[in-house]
Z-matrix of the N, CA and C atoms (Angstrom, degrees):
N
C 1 1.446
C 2 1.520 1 108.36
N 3 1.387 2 115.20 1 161.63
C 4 1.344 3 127.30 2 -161.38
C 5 1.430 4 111.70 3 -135.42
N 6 1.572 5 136.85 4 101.53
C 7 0.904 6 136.61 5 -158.81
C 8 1.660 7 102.72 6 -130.18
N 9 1.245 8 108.45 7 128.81
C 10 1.468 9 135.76 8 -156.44
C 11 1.535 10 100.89 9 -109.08
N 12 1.548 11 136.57 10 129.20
C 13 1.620 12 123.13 11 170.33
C 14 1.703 13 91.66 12 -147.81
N 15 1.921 14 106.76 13 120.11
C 16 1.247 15 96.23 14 -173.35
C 17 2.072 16 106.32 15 -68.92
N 18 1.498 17 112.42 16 168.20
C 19 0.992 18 112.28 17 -167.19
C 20 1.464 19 108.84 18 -156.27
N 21 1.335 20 118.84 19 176.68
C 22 1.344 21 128.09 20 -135.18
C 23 1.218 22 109.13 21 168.35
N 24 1.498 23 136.46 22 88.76
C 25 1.222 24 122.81 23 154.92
C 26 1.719 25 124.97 24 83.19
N 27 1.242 26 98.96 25 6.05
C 28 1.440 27 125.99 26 166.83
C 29 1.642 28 113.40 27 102.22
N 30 2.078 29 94.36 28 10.72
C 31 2.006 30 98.61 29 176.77
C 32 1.335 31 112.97 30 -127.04
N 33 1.075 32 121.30 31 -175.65
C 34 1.876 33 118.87 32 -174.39
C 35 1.565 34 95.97 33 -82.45
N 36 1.286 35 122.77 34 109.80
C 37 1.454 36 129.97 35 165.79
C 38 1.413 37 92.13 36 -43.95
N 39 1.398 38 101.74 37 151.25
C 40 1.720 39 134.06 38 -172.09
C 41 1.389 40 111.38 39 -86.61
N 42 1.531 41 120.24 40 -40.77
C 43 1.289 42 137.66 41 162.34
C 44 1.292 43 158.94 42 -99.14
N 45 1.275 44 106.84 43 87.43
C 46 1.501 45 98.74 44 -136.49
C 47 1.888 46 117.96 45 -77.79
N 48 0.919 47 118.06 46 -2.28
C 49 1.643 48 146.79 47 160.12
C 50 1.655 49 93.35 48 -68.42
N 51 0.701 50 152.78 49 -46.99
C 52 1.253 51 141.14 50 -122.61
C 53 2.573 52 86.93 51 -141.45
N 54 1.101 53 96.04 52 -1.12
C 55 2.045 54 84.33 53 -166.27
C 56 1.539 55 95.19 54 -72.63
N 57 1.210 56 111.96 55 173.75
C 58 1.420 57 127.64 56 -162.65
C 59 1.679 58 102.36 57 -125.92
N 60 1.561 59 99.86 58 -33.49
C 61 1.582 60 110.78 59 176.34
C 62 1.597 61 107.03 60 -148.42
N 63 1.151 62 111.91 61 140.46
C 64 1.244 63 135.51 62 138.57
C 65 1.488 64 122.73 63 -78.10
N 66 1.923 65 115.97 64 144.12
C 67 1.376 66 100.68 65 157.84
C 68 1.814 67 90.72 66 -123.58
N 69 0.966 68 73.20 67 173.25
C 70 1.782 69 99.92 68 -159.67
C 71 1.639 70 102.20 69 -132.52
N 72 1.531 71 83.33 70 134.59
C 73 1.894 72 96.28 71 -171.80
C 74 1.488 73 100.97 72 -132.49
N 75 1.289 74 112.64 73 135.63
C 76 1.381 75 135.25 74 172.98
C 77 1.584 76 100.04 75 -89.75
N 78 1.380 77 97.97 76 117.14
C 79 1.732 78 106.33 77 160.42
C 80 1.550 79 111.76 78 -127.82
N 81 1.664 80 85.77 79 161.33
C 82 2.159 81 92.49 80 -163.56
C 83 1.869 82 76.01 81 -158.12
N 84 1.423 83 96.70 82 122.50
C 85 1.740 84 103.06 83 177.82
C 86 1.017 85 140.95 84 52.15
N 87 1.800 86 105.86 85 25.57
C 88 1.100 87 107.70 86 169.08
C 89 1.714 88 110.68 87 93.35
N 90 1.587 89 112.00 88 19.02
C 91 0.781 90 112.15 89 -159.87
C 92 1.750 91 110.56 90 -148.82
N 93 1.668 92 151.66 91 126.00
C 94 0.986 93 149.82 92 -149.91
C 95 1.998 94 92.54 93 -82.92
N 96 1.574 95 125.45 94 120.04
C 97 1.211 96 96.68 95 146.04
C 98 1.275 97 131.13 96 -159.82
N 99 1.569 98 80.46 97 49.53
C 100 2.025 99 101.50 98 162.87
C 101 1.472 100 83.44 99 -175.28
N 102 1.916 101 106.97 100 147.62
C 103 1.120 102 145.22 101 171.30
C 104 1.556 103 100.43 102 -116.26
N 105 1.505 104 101.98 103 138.39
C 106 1.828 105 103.80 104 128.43
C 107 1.351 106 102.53 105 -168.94
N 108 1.851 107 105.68 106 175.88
C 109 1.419 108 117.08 107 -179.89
C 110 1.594 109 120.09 108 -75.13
N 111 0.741 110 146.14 109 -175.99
C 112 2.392 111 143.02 110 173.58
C 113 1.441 112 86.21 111 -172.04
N 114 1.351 113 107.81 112 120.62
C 115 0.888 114 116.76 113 127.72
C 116 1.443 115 163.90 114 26.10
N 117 1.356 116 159.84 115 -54.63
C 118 1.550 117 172.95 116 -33.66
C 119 1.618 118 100.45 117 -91.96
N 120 1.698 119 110.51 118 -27.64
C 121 1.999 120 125.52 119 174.12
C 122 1.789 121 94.64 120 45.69
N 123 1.707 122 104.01 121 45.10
C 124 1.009 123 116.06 122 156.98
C 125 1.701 124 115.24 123 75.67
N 126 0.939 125 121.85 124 13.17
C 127 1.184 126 147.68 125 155.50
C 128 1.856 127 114.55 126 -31.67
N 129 1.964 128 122.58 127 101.84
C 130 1.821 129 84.88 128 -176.62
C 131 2.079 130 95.71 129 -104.50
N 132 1.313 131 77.21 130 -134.51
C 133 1.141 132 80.81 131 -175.14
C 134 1.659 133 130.47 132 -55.35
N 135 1.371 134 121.91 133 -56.26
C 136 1.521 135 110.96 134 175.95
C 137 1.796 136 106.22 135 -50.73
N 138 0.951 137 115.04 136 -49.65
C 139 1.420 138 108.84 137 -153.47
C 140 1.724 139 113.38 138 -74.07
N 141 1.718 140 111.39 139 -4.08
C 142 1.542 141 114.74 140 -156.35
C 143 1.656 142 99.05 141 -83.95
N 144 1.332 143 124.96 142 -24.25
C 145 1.186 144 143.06 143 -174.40
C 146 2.210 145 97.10 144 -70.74
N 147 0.951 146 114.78 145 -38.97
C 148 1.477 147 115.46 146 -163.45
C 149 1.604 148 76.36 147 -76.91
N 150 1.436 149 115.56 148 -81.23
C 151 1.692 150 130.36 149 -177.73
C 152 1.575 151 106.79 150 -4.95
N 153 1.430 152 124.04 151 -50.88
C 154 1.459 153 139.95 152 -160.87
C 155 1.505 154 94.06 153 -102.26
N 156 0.832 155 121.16 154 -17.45
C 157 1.702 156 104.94 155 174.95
C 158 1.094 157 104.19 156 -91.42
N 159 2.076 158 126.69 157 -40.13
C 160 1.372 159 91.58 158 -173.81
C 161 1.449 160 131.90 159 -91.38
N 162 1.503 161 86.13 160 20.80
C 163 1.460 162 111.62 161 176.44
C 164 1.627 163 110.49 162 -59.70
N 165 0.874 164 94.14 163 -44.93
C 166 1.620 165 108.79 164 -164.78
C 167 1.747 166 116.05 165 100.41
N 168 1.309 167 100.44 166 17.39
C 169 1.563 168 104.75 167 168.09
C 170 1.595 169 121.62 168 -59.15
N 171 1.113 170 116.53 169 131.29
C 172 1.811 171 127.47 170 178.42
C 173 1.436 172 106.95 171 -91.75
N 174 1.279 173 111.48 172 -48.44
C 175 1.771 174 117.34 173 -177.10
C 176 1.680 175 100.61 174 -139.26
N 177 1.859 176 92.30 175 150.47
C 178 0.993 177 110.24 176 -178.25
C 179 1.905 178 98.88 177 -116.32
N 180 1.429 179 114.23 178 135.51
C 181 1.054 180 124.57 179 174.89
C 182 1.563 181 120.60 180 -115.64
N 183 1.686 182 131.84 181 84.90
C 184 1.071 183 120.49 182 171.77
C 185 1.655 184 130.12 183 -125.74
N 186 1.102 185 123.07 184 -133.35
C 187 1.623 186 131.62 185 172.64
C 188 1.493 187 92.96 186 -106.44
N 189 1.346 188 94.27 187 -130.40
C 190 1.447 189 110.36 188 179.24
C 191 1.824 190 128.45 189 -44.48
N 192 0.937 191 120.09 190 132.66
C 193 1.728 192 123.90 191 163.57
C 194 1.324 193 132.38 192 -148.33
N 195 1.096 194 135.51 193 143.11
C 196 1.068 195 130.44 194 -163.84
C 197 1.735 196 107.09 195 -87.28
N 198 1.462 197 119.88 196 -173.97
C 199 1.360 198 128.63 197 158.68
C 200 1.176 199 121.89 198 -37.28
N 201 1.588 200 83.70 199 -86.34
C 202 2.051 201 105.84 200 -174.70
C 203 1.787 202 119.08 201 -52.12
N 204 1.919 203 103.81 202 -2.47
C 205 1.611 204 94.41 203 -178.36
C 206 1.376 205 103.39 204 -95.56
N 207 1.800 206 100.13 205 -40.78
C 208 1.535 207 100.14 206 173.01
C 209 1.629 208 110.43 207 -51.85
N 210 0.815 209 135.15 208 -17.37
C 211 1.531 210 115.69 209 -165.72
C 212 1.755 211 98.91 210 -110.58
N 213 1.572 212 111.32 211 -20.50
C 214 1.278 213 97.98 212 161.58
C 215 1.739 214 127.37 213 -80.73
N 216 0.879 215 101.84 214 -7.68
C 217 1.670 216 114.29 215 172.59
C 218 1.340 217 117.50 216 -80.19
N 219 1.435 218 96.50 217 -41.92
C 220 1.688 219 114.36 218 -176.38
C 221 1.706 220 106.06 219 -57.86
N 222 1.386 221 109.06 220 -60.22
C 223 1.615 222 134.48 221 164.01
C 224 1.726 223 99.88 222 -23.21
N 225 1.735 224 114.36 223 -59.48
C 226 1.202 225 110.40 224 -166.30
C 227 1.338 226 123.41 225 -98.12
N 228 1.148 227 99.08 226 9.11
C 229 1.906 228 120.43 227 171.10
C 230 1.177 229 121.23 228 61.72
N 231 1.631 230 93.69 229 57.62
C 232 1.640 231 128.50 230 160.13
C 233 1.148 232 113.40 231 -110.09
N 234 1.357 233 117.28 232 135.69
C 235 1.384 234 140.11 233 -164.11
C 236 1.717 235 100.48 234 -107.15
N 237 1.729 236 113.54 235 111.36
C 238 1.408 237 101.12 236 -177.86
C 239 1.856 238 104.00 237 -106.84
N 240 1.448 239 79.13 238 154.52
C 241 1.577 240 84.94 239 164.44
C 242 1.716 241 115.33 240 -124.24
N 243 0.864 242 138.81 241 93.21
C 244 1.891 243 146.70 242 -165.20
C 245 1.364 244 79.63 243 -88.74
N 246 1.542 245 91.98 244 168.84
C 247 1.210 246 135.13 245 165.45
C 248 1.404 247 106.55 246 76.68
N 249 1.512 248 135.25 247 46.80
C 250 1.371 249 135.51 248 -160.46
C 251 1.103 250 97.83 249 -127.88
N 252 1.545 251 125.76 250 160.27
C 253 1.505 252 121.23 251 -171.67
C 254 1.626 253 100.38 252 -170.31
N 255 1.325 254 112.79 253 144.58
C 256 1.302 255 119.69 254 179.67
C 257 1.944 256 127.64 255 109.11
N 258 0.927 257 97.65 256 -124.66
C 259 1.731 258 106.68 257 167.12
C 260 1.724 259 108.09 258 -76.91
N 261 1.152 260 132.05 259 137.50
C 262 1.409 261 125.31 260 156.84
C 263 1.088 262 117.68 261 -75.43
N 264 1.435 263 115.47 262 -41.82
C 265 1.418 264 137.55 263 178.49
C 266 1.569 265 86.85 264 -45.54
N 267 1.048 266 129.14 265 -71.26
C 268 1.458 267 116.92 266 -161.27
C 269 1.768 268 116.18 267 -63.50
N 270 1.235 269 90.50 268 -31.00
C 271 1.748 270 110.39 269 -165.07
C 272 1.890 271 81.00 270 -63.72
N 273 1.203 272 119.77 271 -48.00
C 274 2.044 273 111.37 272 -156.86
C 275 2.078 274 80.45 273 -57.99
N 276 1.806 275 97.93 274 -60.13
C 277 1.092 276 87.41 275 -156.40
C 278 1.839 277 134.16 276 -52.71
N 279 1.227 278 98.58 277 7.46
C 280 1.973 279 101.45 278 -151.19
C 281 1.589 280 69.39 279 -109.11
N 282 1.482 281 136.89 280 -42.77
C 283 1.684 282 149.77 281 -154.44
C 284 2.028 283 78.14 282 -71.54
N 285 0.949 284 159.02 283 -125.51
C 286 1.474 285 147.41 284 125.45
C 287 1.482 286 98.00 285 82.56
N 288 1.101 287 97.67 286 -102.10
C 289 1.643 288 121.20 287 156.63
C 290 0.933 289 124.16 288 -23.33
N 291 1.554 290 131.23 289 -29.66
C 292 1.245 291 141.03 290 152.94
C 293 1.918 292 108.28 291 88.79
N 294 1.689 293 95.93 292 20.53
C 295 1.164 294 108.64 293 -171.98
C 296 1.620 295 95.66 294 -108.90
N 297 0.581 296 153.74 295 15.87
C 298 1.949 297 150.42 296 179.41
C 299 1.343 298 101.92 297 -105.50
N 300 1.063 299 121.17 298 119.68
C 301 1.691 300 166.11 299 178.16
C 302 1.709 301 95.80 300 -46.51
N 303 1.128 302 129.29 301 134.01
C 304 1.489 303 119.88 302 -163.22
C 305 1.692 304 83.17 303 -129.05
N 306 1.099 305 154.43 304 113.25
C 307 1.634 306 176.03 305 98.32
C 308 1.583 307 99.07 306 -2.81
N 309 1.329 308 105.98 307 101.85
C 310 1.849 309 106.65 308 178.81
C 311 2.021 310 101.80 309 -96.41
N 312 1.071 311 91.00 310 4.98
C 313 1.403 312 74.02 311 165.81
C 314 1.843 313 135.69 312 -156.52
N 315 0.940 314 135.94 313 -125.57
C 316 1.242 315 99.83 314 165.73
C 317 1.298 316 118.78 315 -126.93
N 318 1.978 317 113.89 316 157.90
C 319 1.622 318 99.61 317 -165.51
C 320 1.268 319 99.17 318 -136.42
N 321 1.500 320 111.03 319 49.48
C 322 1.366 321 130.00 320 162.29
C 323 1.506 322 113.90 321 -117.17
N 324 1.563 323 140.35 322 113.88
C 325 0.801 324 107.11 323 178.91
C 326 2.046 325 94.44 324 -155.39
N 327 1.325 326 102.04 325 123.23
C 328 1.582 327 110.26 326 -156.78
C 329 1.507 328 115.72 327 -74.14
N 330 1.312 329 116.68 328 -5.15
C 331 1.651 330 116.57 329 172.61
C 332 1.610 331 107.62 330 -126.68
N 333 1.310 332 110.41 331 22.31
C 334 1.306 333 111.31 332 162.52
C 335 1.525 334 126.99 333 -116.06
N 336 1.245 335 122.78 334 136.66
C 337 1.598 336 122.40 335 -160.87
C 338 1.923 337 100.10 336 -108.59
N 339 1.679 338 106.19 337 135.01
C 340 1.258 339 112.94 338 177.18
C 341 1.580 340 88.77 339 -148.55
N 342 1.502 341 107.52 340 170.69
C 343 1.924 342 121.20 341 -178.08
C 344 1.414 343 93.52 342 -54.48
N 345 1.085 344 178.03 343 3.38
C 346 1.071 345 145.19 344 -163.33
C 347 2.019 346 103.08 345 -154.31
N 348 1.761 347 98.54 346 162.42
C 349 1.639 348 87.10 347 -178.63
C 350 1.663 349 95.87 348 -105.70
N 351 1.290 350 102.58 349 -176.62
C 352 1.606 351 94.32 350 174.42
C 353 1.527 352 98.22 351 -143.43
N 354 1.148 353 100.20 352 95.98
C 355 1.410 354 128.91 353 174.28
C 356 1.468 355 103.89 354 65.15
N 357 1.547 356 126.32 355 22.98
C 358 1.701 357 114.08 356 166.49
C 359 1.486 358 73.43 357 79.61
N 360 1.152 359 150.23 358 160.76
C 361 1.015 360 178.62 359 174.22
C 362 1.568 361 113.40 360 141.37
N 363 0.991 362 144.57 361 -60.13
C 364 1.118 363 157.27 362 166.92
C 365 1.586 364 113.33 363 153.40
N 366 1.344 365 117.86 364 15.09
C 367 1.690 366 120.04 365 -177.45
C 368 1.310 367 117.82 366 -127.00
N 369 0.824 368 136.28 367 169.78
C 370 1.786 369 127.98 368 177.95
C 371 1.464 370 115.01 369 -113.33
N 372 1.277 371 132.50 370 179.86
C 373 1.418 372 120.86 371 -172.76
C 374 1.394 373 98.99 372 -143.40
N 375 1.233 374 131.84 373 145.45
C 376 1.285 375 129.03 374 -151.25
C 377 1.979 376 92.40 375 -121.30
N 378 0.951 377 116.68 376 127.04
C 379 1.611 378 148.79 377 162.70
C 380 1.357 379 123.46 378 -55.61
């Protein structure tokens, strides 16, 4: 399995339209055993969903997302989990664990106002 968490600076970027990198984790039994960072080479939103499929990504692990990505991911038979924040490293491992919070819908949303920004974009991301 192939597990994707956008990233930033050593945490799950907030926006996932908007990430610059993904890291990407190789699992075999339930178990992490190869990492690395890719790229997006500027990639936004429509196109990040193709990027991760021909990756061979299974799940997507981030913060914020909108509608139209969840359903383009969904389309390409990626499994998301939103609303995640912090370490990825921890986020694959707790996802494993079968403890990471699975977000069915979306918590990006650009004319709606909540405490927090999500990545300056101009939208907020809901918690």
């Amino acid at each position: 399995m192939k597990i994707a968490a956008t990233y930033a600076n050593g945490e799950i970027f907030q926006h996932f339209g908007h990430t610059q990198q993904f890291k990407v984790y190789e699992v075999e039994d339930g178990k992490i055993v190869a990492s690395k960072i890719i790229d997006s080479n500027g990639a936004g939103h429509g196109a990040l969903a193709g990027l991760l499929s021909q990756g061979g990504i299974d799940v997507l692990i981030c913060g914020g997302i909108g509608g139209g990505a969840i359903n383009a991911l969904g389309q390409a038979g990626i499994e998301v989990y939103a609303g995640a924040a912090g370490s990825p490293d921890a986020a694959v491992e707790a996802l494993l664990a079968g403890a990471l919070p699975k977000v069915g819908e979306a918590t990006c949303h650009s004319n709606h106002s909540h405490s927090h920004s999500c990545a300056n974009h101009g939208g907020t991301c809901h918690q």
